[in-house]
C-alpha positions as CSV (number, residue, x, y, z in Angstrom):
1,X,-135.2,-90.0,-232.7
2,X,-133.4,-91.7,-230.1
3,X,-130.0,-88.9,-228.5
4,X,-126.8,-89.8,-229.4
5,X,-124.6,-91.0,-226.6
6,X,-121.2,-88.9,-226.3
7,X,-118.1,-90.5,-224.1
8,X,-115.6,-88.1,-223.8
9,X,-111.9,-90.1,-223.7
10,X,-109.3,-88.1,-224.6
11,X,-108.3,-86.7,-221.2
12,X,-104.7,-88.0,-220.2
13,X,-105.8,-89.3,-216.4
14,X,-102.7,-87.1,-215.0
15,X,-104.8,-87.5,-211.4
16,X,-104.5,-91.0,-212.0
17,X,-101.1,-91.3,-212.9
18,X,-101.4,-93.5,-215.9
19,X,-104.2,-94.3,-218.9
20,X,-107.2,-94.9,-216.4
21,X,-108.6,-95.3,-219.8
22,X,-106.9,-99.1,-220.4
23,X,-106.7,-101.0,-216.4
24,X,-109.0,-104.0,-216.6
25,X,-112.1,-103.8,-214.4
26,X,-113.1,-107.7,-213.1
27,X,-114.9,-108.3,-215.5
28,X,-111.5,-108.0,-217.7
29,X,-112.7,-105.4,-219.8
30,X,-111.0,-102.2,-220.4
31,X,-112.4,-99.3,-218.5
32,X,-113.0,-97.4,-221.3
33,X,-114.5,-100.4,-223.7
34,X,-117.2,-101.2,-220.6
35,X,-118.5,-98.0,-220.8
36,X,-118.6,-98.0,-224.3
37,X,-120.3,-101.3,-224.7
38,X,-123.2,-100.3,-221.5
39,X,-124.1,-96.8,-223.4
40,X,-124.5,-98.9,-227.0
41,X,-126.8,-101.5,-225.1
42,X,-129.4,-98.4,-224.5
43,X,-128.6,-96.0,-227.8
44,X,-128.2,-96.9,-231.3
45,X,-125.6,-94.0,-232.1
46,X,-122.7,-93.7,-229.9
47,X,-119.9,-91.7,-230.7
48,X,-116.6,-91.6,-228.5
49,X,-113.9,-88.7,-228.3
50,X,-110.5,-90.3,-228.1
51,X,-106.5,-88.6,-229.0
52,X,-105.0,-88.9,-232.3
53,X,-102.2,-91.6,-231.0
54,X,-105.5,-94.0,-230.0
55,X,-105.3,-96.0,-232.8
56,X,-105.4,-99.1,-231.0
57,X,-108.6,-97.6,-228.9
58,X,-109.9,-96.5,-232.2
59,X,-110.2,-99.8,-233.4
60,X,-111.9,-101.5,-230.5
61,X,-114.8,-98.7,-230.2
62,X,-115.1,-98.9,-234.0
63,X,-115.2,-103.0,-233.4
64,X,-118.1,-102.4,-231.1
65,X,-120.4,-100.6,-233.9
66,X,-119.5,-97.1,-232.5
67,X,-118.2,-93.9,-234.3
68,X,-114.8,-92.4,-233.2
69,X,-114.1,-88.7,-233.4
70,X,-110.6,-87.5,-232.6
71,X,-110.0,-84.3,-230.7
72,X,-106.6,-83.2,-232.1
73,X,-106.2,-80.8,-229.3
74,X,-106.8,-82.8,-226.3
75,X,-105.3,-81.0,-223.7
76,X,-107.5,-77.8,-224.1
77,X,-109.7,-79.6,-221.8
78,X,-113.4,-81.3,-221.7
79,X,-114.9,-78.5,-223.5
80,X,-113.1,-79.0,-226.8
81,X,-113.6,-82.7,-226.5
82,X,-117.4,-81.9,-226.6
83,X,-117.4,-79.2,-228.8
84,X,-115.4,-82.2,-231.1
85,X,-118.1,-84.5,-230.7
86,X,-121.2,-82.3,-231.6
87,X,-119.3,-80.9,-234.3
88,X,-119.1,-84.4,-235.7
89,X,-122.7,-85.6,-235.4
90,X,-124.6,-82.0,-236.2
91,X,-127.2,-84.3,-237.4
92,X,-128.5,-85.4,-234.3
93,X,-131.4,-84.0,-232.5
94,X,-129.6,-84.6,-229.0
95,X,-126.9,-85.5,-227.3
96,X,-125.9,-87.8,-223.9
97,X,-123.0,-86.4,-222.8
98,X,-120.8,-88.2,-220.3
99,X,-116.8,-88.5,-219.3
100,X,-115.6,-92.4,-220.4
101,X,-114.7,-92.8,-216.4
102,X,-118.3,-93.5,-215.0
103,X,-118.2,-97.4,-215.3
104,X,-121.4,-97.9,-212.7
105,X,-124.1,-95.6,-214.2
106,X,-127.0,-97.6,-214.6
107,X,-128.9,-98.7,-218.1
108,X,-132.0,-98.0,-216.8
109,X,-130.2,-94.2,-216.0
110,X,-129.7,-93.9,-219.6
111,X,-133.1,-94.6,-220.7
112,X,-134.7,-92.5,-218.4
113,X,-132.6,-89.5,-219.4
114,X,-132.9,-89.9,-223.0
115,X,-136.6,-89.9,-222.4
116,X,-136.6,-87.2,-220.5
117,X,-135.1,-85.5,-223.3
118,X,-138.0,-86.0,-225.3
119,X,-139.4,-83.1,-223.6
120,X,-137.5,-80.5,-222.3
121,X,-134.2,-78.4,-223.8
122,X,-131.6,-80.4,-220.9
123,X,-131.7,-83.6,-218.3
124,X,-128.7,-83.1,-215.5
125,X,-129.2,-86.2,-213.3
126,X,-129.0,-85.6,-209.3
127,X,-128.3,-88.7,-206.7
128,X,-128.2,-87.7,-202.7
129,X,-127.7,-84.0,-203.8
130,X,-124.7,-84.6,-206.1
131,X,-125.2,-83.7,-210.4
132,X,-123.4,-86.6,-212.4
133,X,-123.7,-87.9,-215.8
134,X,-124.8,-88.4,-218.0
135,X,-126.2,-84.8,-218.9
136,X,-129.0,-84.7,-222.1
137,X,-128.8,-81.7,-224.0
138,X,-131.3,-81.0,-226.8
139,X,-130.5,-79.6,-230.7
140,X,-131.3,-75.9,-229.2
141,X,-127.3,-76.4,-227.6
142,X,-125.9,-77.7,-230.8
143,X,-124.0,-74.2,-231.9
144,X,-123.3,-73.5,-227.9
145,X,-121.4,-77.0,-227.1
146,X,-119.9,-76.8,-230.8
147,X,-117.7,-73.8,-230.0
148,X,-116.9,-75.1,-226.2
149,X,-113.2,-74.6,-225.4
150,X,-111.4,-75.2,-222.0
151,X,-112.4,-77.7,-219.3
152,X,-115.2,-76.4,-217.5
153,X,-117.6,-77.9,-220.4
154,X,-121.0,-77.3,-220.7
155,X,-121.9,-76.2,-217.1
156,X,-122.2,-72.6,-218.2
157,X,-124.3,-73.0,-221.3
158,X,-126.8,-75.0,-218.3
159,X,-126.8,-72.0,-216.3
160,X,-127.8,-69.7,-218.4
161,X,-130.9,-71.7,-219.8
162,X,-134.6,-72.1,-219.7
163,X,-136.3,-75.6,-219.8
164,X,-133.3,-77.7,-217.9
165,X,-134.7,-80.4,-215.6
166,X,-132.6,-82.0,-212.6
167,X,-133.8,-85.5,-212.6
168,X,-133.4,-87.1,-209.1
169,X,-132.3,-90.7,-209.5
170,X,-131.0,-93.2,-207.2
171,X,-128.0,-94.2,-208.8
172,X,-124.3,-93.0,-207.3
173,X,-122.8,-94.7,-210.2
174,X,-123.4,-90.9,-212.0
175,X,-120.7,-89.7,-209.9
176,X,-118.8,-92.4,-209.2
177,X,-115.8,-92.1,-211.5
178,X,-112.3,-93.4,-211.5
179,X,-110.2,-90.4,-210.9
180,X,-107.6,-91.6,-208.5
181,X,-106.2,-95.2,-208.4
182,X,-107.9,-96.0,-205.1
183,X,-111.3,-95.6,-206.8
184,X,-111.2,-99.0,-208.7
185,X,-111.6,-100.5,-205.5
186,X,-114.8,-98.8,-205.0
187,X,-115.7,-99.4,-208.8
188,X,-114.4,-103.2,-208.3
189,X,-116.9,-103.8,-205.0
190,X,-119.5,-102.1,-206.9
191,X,-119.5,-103.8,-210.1
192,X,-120.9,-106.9,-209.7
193,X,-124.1,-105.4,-208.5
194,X,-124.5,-103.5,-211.9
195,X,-126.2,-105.7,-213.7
196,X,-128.4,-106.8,-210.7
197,X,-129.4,-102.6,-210.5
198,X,-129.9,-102.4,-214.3
């Protein structure tokens, strides 16, 4: 059974200053809708945290033959987003977790992780020292992510357990994210070369 994927989008982008979520990337997609569309190229389930005013959003993930899960306390942070998203798909045997910001993370980066996840209880992937996403967590997580609260996430349930592998990959689109305005230049000068790195 292939993982499911998990983007979590229903932070409010204060560092950002607007909905990060929404500015059009040169391919003229939406942010959020390329990194939807790039997870469901490599997994058959994907399931995408947004707020309860998304409807608009809603619709656009659902048009993409993705599930939509609604965190209706968003602003407790990261943690309940997840904790939203496992609690939604309990039937799944693992999960991709990543933040809906990371628009340069490679397909080949997904497939590797979710078949990494085959065989071991957790994937974090690592690029020139630095952890990014997306992190695979096996069923054996399922009740620890589903009562996640607060932003930190999942770091402390990966602390604590056995059988995590830190997959080294070259691939600095797991940590490139769009945080700040001034990183969609560096997404922008990247993205072209995606499909080239796939």
């Amino acid at each position: 059974m292939t993982p499911t994927g998990v983007l979590l989008a229903a932070g409010t982008g204060r560092r950002f200053g607007s909905d990060k979520r929404r500015i059009l990337l040169p391919n003229h997609e939406p942010l959020l809708l390329h990194c939807v569309r790039r997870m469901r190229a490599v997994l058959d389930d994907v399931l995408v945290v947004l707020r309860p005013e998304d409807t608009d959003l809603r619709a656009a993930v659902i048009a993409l033959d993705c599930r939509v899960c609604v965190n209706p306390q968003p602003d407790r942070g990261m943690g309940s987003s997840l904790a939203c998203a496992v609690q939604a798909s309990r039937e799944s045997a693992a999960w991709l977790v990543q933040p809906a910001d990371l628009p340069l993370v490679r397909l080949r980066t997904l497939r590797r992780i979710a078949e990494q996840l085959k065989t071991c209880a957790a994937v974090v992937p690592i690029c020139h020292g630095r952890r990014g996403h997306p992190v695979g967590f096996s069923v054996q997580f399922a009740d620890g992510l589903a009562r996640l609260s607060g932003e930190p996430g999942a770091r402390s349930l990966l602390k604590k357990a056995a059988g995590v592998v830190w997959l080294n990959l070259h691939d600095p689109g797991i940590y490139l994210d769009v945080d700040r305005p001034a990183d969609v230049e560096t997404v922008c000068r990247h993205l072209p070369t995606q499909e080239a790195n796939d």
